[in-house]
C-alpha positions as CSV (number, residue, x, y, z in Angstrom):
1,X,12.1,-11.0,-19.1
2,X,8.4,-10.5,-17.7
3,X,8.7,-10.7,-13.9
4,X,6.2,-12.8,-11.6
5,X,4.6,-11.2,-8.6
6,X,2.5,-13.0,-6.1
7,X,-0.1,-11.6,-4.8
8,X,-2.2,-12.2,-1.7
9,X,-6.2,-11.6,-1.3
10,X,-7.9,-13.6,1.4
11,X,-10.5,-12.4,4.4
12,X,-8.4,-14.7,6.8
13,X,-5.9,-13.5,9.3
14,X,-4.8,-16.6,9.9
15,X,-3.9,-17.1,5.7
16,X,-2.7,-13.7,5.2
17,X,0.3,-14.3,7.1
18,X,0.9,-18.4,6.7
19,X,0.7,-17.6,2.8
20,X,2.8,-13.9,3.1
21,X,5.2,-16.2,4.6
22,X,5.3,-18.7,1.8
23,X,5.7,-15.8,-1.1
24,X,8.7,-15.2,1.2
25,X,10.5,-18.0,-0.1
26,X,10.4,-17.5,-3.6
27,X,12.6,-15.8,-5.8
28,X,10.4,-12.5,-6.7
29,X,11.4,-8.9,-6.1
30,X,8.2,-7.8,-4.8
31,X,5.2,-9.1,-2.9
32,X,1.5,-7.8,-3.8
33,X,-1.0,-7.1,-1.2
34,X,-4.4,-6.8,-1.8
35,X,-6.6,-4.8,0.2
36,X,-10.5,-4.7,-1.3
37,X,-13.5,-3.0,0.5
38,X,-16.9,-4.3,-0.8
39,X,-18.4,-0.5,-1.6
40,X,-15.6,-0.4,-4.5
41,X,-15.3,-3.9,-5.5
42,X,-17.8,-6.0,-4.3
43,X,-15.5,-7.5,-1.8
44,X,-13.3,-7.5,1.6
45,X,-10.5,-8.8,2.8
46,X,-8.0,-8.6,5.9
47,X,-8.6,-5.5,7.4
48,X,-5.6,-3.1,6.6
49,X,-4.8,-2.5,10.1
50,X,-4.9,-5.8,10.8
51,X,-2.9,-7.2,7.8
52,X,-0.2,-4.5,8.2
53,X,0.2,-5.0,11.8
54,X,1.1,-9.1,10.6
55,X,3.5,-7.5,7.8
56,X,5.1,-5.2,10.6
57,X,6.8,-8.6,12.6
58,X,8.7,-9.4,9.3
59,X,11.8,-7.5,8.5
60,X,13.0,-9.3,5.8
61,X,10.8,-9.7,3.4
62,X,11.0,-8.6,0.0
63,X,9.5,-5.4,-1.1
64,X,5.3,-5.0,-1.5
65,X,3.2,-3.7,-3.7
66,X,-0.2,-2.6,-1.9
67,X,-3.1,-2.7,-4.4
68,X,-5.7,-0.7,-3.0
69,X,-9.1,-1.5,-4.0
70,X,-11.0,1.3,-1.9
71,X,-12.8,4.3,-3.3
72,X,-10.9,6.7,-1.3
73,X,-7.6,5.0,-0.5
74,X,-5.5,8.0,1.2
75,X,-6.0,7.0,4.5
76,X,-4.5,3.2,3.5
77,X,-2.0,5.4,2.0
78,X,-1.1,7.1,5.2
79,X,-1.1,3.9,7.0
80,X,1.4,2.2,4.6
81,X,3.5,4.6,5.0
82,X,3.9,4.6,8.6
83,X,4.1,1.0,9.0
84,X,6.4,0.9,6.0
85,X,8.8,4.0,6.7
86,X,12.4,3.0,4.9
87,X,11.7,-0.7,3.8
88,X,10.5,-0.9,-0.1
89,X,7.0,-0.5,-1.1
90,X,4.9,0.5,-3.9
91,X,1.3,2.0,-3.9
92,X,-1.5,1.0,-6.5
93,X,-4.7,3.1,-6.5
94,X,-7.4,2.9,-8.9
95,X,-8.1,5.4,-11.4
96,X,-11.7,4.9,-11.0
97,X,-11.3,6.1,-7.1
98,X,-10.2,9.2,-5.7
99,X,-6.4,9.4,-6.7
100,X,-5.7,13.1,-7.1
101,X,-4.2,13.4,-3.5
102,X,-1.3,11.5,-4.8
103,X,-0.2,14.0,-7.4
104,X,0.1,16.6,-4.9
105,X,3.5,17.5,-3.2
106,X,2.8,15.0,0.1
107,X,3.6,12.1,-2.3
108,X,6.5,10.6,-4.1
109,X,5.1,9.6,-7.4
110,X,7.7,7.1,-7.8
111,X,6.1,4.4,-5.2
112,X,2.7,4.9,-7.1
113,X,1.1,2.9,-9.9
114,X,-1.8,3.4,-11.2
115,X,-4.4,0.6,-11.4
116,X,-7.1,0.7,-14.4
117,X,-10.1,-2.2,-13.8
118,X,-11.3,-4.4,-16.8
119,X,-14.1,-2.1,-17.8
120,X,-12.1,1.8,-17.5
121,X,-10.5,2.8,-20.9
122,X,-7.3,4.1,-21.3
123,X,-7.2,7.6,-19.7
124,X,-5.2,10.4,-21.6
125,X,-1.5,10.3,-21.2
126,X,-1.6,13.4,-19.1
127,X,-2.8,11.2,-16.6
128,X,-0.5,8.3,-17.3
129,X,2.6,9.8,-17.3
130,X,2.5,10.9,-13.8
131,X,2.8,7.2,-12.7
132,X,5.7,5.1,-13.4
133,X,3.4,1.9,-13.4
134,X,-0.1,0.9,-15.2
135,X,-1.6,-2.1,-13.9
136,X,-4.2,-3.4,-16.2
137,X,-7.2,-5.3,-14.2
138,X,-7.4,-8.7,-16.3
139,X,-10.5,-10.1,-14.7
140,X,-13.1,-8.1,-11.9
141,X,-11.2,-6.6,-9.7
142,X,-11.4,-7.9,-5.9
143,X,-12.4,-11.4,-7.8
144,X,-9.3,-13.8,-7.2
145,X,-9.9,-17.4,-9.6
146,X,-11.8,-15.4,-12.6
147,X,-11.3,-16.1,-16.1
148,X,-8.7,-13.9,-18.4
149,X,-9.9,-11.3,-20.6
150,X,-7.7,-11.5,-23.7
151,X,-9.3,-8.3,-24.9
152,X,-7.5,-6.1,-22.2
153,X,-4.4,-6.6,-24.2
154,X,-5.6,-4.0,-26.5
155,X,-5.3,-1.6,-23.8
156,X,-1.6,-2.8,-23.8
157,X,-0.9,-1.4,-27.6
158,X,-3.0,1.6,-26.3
159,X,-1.5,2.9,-23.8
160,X,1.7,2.6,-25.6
161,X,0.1,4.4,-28.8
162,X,-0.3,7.2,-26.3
163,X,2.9,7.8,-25.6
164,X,3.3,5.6,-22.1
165,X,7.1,4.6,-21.8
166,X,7.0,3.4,-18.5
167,X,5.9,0.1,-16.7
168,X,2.6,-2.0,-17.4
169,X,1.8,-4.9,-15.6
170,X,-1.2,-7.4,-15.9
171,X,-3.3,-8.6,-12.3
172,X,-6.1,-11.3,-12.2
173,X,-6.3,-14.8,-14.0
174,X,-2.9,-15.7,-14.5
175,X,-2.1,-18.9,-14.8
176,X,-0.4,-22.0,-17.1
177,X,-3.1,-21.3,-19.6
178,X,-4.0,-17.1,-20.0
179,X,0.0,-16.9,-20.1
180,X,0.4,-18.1,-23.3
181,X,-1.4,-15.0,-24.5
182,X,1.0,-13.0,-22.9
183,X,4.8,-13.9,-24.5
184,X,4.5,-11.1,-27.3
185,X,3.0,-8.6,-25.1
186,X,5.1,-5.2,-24.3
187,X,4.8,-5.8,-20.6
188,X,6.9,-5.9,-17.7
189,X,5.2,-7.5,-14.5
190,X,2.6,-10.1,-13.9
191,X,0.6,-9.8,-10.2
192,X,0.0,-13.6,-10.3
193,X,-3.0,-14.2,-7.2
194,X,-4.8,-17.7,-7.3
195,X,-2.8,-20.0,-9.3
196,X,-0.1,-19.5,-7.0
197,X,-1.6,-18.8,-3.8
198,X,-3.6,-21.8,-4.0
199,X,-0.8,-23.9,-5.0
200,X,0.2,-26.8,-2.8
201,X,4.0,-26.5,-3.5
202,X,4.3,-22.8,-4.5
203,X,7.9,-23.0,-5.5
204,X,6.9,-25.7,-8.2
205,X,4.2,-23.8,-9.5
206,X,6.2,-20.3,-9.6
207,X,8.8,-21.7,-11.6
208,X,6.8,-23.7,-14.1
209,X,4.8,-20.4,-14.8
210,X,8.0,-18.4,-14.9
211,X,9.8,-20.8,-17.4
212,X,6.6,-21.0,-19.4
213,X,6.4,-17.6,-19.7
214,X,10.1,-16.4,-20.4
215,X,11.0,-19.4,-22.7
């Protein structure tokens, strides 16, 4: 079974949390946030301080993923970790930006994955293997509503040709369409932004993806 997670990008406060709330509902695991600064991506969103103070009036929500699209994301890091302490979170940061502080002994490895944009090839495993996670970028990263690019899935038989045993998920242009590309693919985890979190009824349009996808 591939699992669905939603994931929220906007520049709106107000959004953030109406939406964050409405991901609450549904049946997922985990929650992604994006965070994007335009030097690395070519666009911003919620300020983190400002979206994790929202996420810090909700106890029960289910766990997040934080993709960080900044160039050097250690302070984010620092700042999710505070505002996180014991509840469940994981940590994606690009391996175009400055990632090595994570390998150091300050970090858990296990809450990190490692994100790789449409355009980065597949690093060595001796970089891959310190993550539990890959995240392929399936469209420009930042860019929520951009078309699929089938030919990341080579990067799928790649990485595993290198050895990877661990988890790869697919982020950006998900939808009722792209997925049909995706029900022979050796992955684990879609990040699922626009098609859900422009949905009008959000529970409909999760579980029509999810049976479309699994069946």
């Amino acid at each position: 079974m591939v699992k669905i997670t939603p994931a929220l990008l906007t520049p709106d406060l107000e959004t953030f949390e109406a939406v964050l709330l409405e991901y609450a509902l549904l049946p997922v695991e985990q929650i992604d946030i994006d965070f994007c600064e335009a030097q690395f991506v070519g666009n911003d969103t919620v300020p983190i301080d400002e979206g994790l103070e929202v996420i810090s009036r909700y106890l029960e929500l289910p766990c997040l993923g934080f993709h960080l699209m900044y160039a050097s994301p250690e302070q984010a890091v620092k700042k999710i970790i505070q505002t996180m302490g014991e509840r469940m979170a994981k940590i994606y940061i690009h391996a175009e930006a400055d990632y090595e502080f994570a390998l150091s002994d300050n970090y858990n490895l296990a809450n990190f994955g490692l994100v790789l944009k449409l355009e980065t090839p597949v690093p060595e495993i001796s970089l891959l293997e310190n993550f539990s996670e890959i995240q392929l970028m399936t469209i420009q990263a930042g860019k929520q509503g951009n078309i699929f690019q089938p030919s990341v899935l080579d990067k799928v038989k790649g990485i595993r040709d290198k050895g990877f045993r661990g988890g790869i998920s697919l982020d950006g242009g998900i939808n009722m369409e792209s997925v049909d590309y995706l029900k022979e693919v050796d992955i684990q985890r879609l990040s699922v932004g626009s098609y859900l979190q422009k949905s009008a009824d959000k529970q409909v349009a999760y579980r029509q993806l999810f049976d479309k996808l699994n069946n």
